[in-house]
Every structure is written in structure tokens, then in C-alpha cells.
N, C-alpha and C positions, 0 to 999 in steps of 0.2 A: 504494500500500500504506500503510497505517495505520502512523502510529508508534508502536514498540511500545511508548515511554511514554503516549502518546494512549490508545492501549487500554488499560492498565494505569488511566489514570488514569480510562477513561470506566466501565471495570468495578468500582472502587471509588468512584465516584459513584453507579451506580447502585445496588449493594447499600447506599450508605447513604440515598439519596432514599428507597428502598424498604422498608426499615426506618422511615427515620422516619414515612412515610405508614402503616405498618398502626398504629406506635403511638398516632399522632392517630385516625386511624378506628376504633380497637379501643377503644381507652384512653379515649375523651371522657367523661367524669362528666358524669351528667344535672345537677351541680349545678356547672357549671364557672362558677370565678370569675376576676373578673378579679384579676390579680397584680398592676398597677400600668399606668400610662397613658403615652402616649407625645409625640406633640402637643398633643394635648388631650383632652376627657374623653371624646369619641367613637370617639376611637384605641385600642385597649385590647389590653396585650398577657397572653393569659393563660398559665395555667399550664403548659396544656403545649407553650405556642408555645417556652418554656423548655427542659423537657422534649424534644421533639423537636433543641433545637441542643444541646444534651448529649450524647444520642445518637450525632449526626451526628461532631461535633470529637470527642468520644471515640475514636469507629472510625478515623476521619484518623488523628489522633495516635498511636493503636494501630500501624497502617501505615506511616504516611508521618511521622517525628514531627519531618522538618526542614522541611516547609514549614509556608510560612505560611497566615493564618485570616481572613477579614472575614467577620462574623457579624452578622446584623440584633441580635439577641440581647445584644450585649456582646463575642462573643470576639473577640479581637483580637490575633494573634504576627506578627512579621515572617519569623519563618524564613532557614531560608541555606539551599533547593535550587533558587529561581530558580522556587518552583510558589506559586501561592496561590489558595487555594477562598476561593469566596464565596459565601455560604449564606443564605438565607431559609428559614428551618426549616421556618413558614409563612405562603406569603403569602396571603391574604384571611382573616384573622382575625375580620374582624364577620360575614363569613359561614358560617364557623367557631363561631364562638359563638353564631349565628343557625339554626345548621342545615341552613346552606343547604349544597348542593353544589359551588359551585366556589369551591374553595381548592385550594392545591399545594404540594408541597417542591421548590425549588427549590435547583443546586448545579450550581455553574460551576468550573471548572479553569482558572486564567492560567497561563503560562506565559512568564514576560518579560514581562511587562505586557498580554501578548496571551490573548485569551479564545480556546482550544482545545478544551474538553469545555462541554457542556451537558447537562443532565440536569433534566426536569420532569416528576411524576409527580400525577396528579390521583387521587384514591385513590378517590373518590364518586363520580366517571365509568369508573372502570378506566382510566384510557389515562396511557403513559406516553410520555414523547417524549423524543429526546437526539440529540444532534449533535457530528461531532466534524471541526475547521476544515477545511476541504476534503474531506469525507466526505458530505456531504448528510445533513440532516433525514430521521430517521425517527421509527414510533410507534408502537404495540402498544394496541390497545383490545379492542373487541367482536369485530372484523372475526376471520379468519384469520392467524396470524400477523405476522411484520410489515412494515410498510406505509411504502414510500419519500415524503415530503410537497412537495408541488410546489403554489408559490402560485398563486391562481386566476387564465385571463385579466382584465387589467387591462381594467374597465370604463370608460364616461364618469364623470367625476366625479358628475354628477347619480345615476346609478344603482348608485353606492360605500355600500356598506355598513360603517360606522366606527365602532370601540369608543375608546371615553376612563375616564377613574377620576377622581374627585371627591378633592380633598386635606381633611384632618381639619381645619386652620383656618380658621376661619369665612369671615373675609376677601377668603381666597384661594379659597373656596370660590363665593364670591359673585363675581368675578370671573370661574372656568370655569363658570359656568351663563351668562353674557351673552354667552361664546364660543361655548359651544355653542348657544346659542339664533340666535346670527349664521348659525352652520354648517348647523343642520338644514336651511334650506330649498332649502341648495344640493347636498344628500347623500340618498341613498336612506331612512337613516336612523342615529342612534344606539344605539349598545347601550353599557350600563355595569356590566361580569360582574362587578367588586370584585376578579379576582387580575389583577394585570399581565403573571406567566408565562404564566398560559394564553391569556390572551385576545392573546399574540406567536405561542404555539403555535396557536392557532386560527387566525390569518392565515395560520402555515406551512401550515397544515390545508387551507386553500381555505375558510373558514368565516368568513371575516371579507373584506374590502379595505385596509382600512388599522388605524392606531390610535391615538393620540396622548393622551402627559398630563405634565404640569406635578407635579414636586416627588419624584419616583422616586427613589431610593439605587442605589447599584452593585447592592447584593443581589436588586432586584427587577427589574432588567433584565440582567445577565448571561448568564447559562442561555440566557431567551428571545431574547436578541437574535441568537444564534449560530445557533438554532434558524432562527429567520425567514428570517436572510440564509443560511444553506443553502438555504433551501427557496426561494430566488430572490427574496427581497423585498429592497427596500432600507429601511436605517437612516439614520437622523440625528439632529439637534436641531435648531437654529435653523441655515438658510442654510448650507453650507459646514464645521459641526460635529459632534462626537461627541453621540449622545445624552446628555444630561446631568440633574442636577436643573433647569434651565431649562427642558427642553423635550425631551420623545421621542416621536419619531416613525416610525413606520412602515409602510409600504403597497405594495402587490404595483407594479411599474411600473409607471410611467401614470399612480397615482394616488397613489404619494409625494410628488413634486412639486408637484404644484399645492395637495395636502393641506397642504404645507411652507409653501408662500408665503402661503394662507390665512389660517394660522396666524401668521404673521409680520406680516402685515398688521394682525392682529385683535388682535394685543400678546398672544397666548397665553403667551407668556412671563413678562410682569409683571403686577403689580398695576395 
């Protein structure tokens, strides 16, 4: 049985992922600017990427106004209820601002340091997804109702299909194109969707085999990663680690592993 703070907390996660997703999809100004930059000038976070974490810590605050906040956005409380959301208002912004369709609100529930709720809502595909710690991944799209998410039989490595994300400094940008260039010809193939929620949700989905990328925040793996390991994947980062900004990783079993060491080997970690 669910805890009835779990559920409390997963039901006021979703009504605010959900809210903040129609405001980004209803709300976008054909002339949306950008508001200021983040790593670099290819990073851009704009107005209503703003806009949507306002929303989100408003409604918290409204509810819950003792826990605590980590917000891509700037917010930032400690709280005294032992809870703390961590929030990506939105993540894939340049394709957001590009038009494209996969961006998401993403919104995680800690509890004592430990991720308990997940909530990830893609507003331009309808599907929403959330999980809550020992409750299994579920989703809600196109289909009928909703949909329990169980990750795909784990292939051979050669026949893994693998998503990654590119980081905004040049650098280090130039660095995962010679990993990945190492990788492809040992993997089915590459895909690079720009949000790192969904494209954890897409693993849970059976839509992916694994996933991995170099320089992530808590806010952009939270949600997903709870999502994933419900839905029977395993997480990491480098060998024996918490996914971290060094290194995240994640792939149905079978093809975590050796996805792990590849990457290890290949220095995906540094510069």
C-alpha cells in the first residue's frame, strides 16, 4: 500500500507538473526571448522557463510551505519537514525555443535525502509519467488509460539502442562527440532527444536500451531516474556510484553494464 504521504505528495506533483506544462504549451509567445544565458550562449534560459518554476514553488509553498525547494530556476529553501522537491520547470529549452517537441516539467519528491515521487509530463506528446518508490512506473498518453512501464528485454550490446545529450561548453562538448563517435560502432545506434527526463522515461517506456550523459544537475535527473528504476532499469554513474554530474547512466539489464565500463574506459567522465 502507498504511503499516504507518497500519495499526497505524488498528487500535488502532478497537478503542478501539469499546470506548469499547459502554461509552457498554451503560453509560448511567437516572439519568445531569451531572458539570460546559462553556461554559455547556447544555453538559454527563457522567459517562461521562469514563468513555469513560479508557478510550480508557488503551488508547493501554497500546500506544503515547510518543505524544502531545489529549482533549476534559482529557488532555493531548506525547509524543516524532512521533504524536498526538485524541479526542472523545463527541461529541453532549445527545443522549446526551437519548436520542437520534446521538452518536459519535471518534479521529484525527496524524502530524507531519498527520491520517493517522480512526476514527468511531456505536454507536445500528451504523455505523462510518474512513479512512486516501490510502486512501479506508470504513464498516461494516447493509449487507453493508464499504462504500467516495464523496460525492454535487455539486448546484445551491438543491437542497444542509446540516447546521450550534448553539454553547452564547447570543450566539453568536443570531448562527448569522440565518445560517442568511439561508441556508435559498437551500439545499434545513437539518438540525442535534448530533455534528459524523457528520454529516462523513454527507457522506462521500452523505447530506448540505455542512456548516458556527462554534466546533469539533480533537477534533471531526479523524476527520471525513479521512473526508470521502477520500471526495472538500473542507474548509476561511474563504476560502483550515484549518478552524478560526472557521469549518468542508465540501461535496461544487460546493457547497463557493459554500457558502464565502456564509458569508463572511454574517460566519459573527463575532459
Amino acid at each position: 500500500m502507498t504511503d499516504p504521504l507518497h500519495k499526497d505528495l505524488l498528487a500535488l506533483a502532478q497537478e503542478a507538473a501539469r499546470r506548469a506544462g499547459a502554461l509552457l504549451r498554451d503560453g509560448r509567445p511567437a516572439d519568445l526571448a531569451v531572458a539570460a544565458t546559462k553556461s554559455s550562449p547556447i544555453d538559454v534560459v527563457t522567459e517562461m522557463d521562469i514563468a513555469a518554476e513560479k508557478l510550480i514553488t508557488g503551488l508547493i509553498a501554497e500546500r506544503r510551505p515547510d518543505d524544502g525547494i531545489l529549482g533549476e530556476e534559482g529557488a532555493a529553501t531548506e525547509g524543516t519537514s524532512g521533504v524536498r522537491w526538485v524541479i526542472d520547470p523545463l527541461d529541453g529549452t532549445v527545443n522549446y525555443l526551437y519548436g520542437l517537441p520534446t521538452w518536459s516539467v519535471s518534479i521529484a519528491a525527496e524524502q530524507d535525502g531519498e527520491t520517493v515521487v517522480g512526476v514527468v509530463v511531456a505536454p507536445m506528446r500528451g504523455e505523462t509519467f510518474h512513479a512512486v518508490l516501490g510502486g512501479g512506473a506508470w504513464a498516461t498518453g494516447a493509449w487507453d488509460g493508464e499504462r504500467r512501464l516495464a523496460c525492454r528485454p535487455a539486448p546484445s550490446l551491438d543491437q542497444a539502442l542509446v540516447s546521450t545529450g550534448f553539454n553547452y561548453v564547447h570543450e566539453v562538448r568536443a570531448h562527448q562527440a569522440e565518445v560517442a563517435q568511439r561508441l556508435i560502432p559498437l551500439l545499434r545506434d545513437i539518438r540525442r532527444g535534448g530533455s534528459a527526463a524523457v528520454d529516462l522515461c523513454d527507457l522506462a517506456a521500452g523505447r530506448l536500451d540505455g542512456y548516458y550523459e556527462r554534466g546533469l544537475h539533480a533537477w534533471d535527473l531526479a523524476a527520471g531516474d525513479l521512473i526508470a528504476r521502477e520500471a526495472g532499469a538500473l542507474t548509476g554513474g561511474r563504476p560502483g556510484e550515484r549518478p552524478s554530474g560526472d557521469l549518468a547512466v542508465a540501461g535496461t539489464p544487460g546493457v547497463f553494464e557493459p554500457l558502464q565500463r565502456l564509458l569508463e574506459d572511454f574517460g566519459a567522465w573527463h575532459d
